[in-house]
C-alpha positions in Angstrom: 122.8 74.0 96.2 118.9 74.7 96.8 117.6 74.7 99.9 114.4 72.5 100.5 111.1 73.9 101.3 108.6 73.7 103.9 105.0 73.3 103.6 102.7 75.5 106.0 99.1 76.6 105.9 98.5 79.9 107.0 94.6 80.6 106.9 93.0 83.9 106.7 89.6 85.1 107.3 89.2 81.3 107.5 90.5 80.8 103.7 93.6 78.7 103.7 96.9 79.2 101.9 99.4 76.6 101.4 102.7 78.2 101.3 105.8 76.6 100.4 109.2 78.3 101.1 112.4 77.9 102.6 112.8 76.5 106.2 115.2 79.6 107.1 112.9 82.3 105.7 111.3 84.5 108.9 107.5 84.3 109.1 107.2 88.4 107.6 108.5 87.1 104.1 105.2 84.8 103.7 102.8 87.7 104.9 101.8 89.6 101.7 101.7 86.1 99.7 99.1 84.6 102.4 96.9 88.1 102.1 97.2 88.0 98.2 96.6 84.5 97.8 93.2 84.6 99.9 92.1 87.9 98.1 92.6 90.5 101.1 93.8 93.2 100.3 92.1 95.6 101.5 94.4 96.3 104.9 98.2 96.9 104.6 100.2 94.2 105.8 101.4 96.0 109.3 97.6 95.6 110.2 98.0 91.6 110.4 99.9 89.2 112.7 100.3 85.8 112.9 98.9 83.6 115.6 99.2 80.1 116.3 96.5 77.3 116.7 96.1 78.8 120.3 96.0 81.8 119.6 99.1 83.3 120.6 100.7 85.7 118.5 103.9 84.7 116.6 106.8 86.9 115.8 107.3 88.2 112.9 111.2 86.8 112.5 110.3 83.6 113.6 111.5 81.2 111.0 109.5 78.9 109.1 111.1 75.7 109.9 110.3 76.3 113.5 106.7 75.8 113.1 107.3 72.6 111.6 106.5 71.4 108.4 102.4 71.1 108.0 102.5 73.5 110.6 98.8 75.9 110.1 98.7 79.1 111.6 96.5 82.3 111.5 96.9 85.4 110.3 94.5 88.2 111.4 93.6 91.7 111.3 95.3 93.3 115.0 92.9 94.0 117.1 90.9 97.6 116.5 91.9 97.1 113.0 89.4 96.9 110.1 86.0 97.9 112.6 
């Protein structure tokens, strides 16, 4: 039986991503989609982390379906990263 999917936007260097996946996947499995889909590449995916529309980080195991469906939320370079 398949599992539905939720629909999230994470943006990136203020380039958005839709991303569709499964409500139970954690937040890490959508990382290296988000940064391929918006062309950077350039950093490893342990120099990124997600933060929500406040700008508090998110953990990386939180899952999806959490957010919420629609839900947008940013991924950027850690800080000291990328100078």
């Amino acid at each position: 039986m398949p599992s539905h999917q939720i629909n999230i936007v994470v943006v990136v260097n203020g380039q958005e991503a839709p991303i569709s996946a499964s409500p139970e996947a954690p937040l890490h499995s959508i990382l290296e989609k988000a940064l391929h889909e918006t062309g950077n590449i350039g950093q490893g995916p342990d120099n990124w982390e997600f933060r929500d529309a406040d700008g508090n980080p998110l953990d990386l195991g939180t899952k999806l379906g959490a957010l919420g469906a629609g839900a947008r939320i940013f991924l950027n370079l850690k800080a000291g990263i990328g100078g």
